[in-house]
LOTIPA-39234 format. One line per field, with one value per residue (C-alpha): residue number from 1; residue in one letter; z, y, x. Coordinates in pm, whole numbers, plus 50000, padded with zeros to 5 digits. Each point is the difference from the previous one (the first is absolute). Layout:
REM LOTIPA-39234
num	c(NUM_...) .
residuo	c(A_...) .
w	c(Z_...) .
v	c(Y_...) .
u	c(X_...) .
//
This chain:
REM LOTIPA-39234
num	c(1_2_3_4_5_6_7_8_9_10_11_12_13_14_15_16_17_18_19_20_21_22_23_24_25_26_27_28_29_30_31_32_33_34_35_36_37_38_39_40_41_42_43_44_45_46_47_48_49_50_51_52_53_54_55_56_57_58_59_60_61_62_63_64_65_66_67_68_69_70_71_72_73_74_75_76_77_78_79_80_81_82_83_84_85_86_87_88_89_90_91_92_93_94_95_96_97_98_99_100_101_102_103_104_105_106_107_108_109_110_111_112_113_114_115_116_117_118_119_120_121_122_123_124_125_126_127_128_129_130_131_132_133_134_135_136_137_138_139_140_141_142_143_144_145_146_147_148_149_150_151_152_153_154_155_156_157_158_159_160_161_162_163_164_165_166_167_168_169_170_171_172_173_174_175_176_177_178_179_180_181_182_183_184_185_186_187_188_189_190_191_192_193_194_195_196_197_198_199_200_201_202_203_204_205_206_207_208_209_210_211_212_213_214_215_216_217_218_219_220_221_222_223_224_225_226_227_228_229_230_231_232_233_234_235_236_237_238_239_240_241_242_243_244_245_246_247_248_249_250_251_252_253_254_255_256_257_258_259_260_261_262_263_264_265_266_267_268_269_270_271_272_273_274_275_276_277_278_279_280_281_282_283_284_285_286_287_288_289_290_291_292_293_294_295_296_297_298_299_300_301_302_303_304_305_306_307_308_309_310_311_312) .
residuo	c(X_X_X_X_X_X_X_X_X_X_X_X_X_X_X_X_X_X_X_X_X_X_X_X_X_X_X_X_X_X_X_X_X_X_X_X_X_X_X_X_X_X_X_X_X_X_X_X_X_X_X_X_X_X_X_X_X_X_X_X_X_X_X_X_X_X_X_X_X_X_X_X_X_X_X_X_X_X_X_X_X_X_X_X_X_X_X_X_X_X_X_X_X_X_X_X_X_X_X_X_X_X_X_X_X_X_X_X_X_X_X_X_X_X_X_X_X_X_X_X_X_X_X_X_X_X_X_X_X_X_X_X_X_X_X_X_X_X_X_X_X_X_X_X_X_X_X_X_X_X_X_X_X_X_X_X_X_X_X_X_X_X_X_X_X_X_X_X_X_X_X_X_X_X_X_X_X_X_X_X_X_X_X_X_X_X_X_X_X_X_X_X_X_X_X_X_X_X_X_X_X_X_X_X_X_X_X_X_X_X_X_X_X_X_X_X_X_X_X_X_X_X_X_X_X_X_X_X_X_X_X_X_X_X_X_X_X_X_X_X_X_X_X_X_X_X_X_X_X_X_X_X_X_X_X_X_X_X_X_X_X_X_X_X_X_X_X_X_X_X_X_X_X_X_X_X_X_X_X_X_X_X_X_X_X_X_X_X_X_X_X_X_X_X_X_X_X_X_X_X_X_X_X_X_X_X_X_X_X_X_X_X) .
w	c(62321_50129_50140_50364_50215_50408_50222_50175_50271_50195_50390_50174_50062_50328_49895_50349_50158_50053_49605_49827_49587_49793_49740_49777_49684_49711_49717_49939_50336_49794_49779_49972_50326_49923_50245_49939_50180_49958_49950_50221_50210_50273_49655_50090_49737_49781_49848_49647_50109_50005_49665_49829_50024_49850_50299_49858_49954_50326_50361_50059_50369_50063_50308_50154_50130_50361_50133_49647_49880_50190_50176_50395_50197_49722_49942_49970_50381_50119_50318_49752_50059_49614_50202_49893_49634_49813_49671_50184_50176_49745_49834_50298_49953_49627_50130_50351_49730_49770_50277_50169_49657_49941_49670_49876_49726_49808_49741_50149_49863_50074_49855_50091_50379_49956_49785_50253_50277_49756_49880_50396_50121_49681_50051_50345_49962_49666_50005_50107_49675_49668_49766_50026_49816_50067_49866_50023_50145_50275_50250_50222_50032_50162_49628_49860_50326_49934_49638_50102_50296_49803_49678_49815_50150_49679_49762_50262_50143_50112_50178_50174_50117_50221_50075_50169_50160_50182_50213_50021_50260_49738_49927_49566_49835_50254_50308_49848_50057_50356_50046_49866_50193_50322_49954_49942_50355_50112_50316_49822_49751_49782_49954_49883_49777_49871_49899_49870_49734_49889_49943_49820_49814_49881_49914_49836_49776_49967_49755_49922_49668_49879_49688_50278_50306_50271_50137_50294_50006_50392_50141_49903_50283_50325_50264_50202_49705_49862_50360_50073_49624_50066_50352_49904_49645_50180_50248_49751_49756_50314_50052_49639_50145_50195_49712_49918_49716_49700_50205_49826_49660_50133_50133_49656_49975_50242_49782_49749_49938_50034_49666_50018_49786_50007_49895_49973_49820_49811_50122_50358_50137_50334_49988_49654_49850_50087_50329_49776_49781_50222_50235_49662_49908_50353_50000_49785_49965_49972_49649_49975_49798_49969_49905_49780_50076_50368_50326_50320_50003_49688_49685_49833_49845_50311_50196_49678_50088_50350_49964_49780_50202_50296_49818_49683) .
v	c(27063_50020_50374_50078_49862_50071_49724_50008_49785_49957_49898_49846_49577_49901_49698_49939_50055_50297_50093_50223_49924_50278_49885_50222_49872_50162_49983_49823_49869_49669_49973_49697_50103_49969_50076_50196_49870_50283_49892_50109_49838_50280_50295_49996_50037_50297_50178_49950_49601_50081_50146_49629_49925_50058_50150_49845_49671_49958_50037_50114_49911_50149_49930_50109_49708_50017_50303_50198_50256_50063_49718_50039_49963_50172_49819_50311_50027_49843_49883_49809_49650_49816_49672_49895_50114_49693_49830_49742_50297_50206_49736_49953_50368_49955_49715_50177_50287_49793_49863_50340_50167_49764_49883_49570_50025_50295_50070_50075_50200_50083_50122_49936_49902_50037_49667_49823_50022_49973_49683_49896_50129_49777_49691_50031_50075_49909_49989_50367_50105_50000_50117_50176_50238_50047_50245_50009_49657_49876_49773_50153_49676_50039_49940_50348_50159_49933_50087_50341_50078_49865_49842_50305_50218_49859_50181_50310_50008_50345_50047_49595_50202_50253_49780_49715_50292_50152_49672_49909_49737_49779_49742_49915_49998_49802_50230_50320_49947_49899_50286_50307_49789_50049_50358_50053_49899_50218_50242_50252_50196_50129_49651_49891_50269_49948_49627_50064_50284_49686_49743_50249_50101_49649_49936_50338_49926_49589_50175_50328_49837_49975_50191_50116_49924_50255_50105_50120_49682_49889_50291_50280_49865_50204_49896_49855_49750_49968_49894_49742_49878_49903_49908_49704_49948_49891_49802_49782_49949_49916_49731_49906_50092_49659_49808_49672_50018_49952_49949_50174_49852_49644_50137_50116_49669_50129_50245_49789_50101_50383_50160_50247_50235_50104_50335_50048_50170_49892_50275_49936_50013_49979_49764_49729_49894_49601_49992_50100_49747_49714_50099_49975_49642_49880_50171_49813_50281_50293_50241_50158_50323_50139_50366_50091_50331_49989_49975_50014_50340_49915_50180_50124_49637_49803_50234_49918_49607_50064_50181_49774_49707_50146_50170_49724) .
u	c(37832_49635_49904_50094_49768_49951_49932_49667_50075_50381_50068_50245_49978_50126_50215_50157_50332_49960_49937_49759_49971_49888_49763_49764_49775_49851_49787_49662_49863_49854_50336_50217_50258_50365_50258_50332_50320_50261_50414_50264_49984_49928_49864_49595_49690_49968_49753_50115_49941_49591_50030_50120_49620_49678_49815_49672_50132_50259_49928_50338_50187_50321_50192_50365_50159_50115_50203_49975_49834_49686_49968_50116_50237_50252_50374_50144_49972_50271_49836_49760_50052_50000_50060_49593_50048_50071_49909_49773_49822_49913_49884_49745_49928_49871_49754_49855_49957_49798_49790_49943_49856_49835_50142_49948_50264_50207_50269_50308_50220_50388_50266_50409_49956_49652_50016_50208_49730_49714_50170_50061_49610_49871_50197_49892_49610_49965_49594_49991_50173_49792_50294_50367_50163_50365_50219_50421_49983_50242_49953_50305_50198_50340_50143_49793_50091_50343_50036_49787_50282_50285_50027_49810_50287_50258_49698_50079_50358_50000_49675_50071_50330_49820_49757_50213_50218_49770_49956_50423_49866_49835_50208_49947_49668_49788_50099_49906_49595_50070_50217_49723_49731_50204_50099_49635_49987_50244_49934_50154_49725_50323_50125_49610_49971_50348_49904_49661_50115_50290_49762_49764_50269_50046_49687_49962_50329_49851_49693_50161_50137_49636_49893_49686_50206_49976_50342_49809_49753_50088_50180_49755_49787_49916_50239_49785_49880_50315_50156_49705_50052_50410_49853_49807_50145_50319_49842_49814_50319_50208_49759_49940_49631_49964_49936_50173_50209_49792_49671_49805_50087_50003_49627_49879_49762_49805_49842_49889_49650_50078_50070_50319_50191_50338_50138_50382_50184_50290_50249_49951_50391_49899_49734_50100_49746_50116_49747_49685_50137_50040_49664_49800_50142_49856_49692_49767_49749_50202_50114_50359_49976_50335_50002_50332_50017_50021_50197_49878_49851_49785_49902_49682_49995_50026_49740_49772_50032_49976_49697_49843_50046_49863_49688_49950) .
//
């Protein structure tokens, strides 16, 4: 990791519907500019994210998607409509972002959600993108939605227990997303706490197993990220993030041109290794480097190819 770096320059992008984006950049003014797209979805930028660059050779955008983490109005309000905070918008976001700074082309980088909208904003505007890193790849079709709430749970039968009970209205594997998505809806700020400590719970116990995996990794958050995390996390999944099944794979020709590299790591029980697989056969111009050591949460190892496809 590069030193901590400030950014010299943030705002807030008015993207319409009532939405402010929180963007910020860093590094040299004249650099090559890359842009960050965080995972989640609904966990916003960090400032370990600026530090995967060389400051002297990046111009470094970071951005929190729409109702996270700085950006405005907040999903843990519950009067904050998330009926505008869609796939196909924040896609739109990433361009009218481009455009206002003033940016022709950059390297985009994201990482677990991260590389299902970079792979959705590239397929989309595929001459604004020079190159893409992506790192624990999914493309969150209904099939890795439903192994993530559901067929991992055989791996984990006693944390899928307390999971699944703690929505007894979710009727088998397929109801249980629905069910958290609606309780995080629920008048009731008990019952949308309640919901949002389960489903980080899950996730927690998903990447817990990892020889660096963070028993704490989703529910250490502050309450109010945590809530707008479940918030919009469940709202996407519900919706298999209004993509067509396998759209974006059955898309990957429309990169062609735009070289790409794949970090995943071999471990990765929530997110298998197959979609990196299969994305790399159908994109002509992108490199699979599968790290050994790692799951989702990465090791020293998979940082090291991370970092060196971002800054090589």
């Amino acid at each position: 990791m590069y030193p901590p770096v400030e950014p010299d320059v943030h705002g807030l992008l008015d993207v319409g519907e009532g939405n402010l984006l929180y963007w910020e950049a860093c590094g040299d003014a004249g650099a090559a500019p890359a842009l960050v797209l965080h995972g989640g979805p609904g966990s916003g930028c960090t400032p370990g994210q600026r530090r995967m660059f060389d400051p002297r050779r990046h111009r470094v955008v970071l951005v929190d998607q729409r109702n996270c983490g700085r950006s405005r109005p907040h999903a843990a309000d519950p009067g904050t409509d998330l009926g505008a905070n869609t796939t196909g918008r924040l896609v739109a976001d990433i361009e009218r972002l481009r455009t206002h700074l003033g940016i022709d082309r950059w390297l985009v980088y994201g990482a677990s959600w991260g590389s299902t909208l970079a792979l959705a904003y590239a397929q989309a505007h595929p001459r604004s993108v020079r190159r893409m890193v992506l790192c624990g790849v999914t493309m969150t079709r209904r099939r890795e939605v439903d192994w993530l709430f559901g067929g991992v749970g055989r791996f984990l039968p006693e944390a899928w227990e307390r999971f699944c009970g703690a929505v007894p209205e979710a009727a088998g594997d397929g109801g249980v997303v629905a069910a958290y998505a609606a309780r995080m809806e629920d008048a009731d700020p008990a019952v949308r706490d309640a919901a949002a400590r389960a489903w980080t719970d899950w996730e927690d116990a998903v990447v817990a197993h990892e020889d660096r995996g963070d028993p704490r990794a989703y529910s250490g958050r502050p309450d109010r990220d945590r809530s707008a995390f479940v918030r919009i996390c469940t709202r996407y999944f519900a919706n298999a993030a209004w993509l067509e099944e396998g759209a974006l794979l059955a898309g990957a020709p429309r990169l062609a041109g735009i070289p790409g590299v794949l970090v995943h790591g071999r471990l990765d029980l929530g997110s298998p290794l197959e979609s990196a697989w299969q994305l790399r056969r159908a994109w002509p111009d992108a490199r699979l480097v599968v790290v050994d050591d790692a799951g989702h949460t990465g090791s020293p190892a998979m940082r090291a190819r991370v970092l060196a496809a971002l800054n090589g």
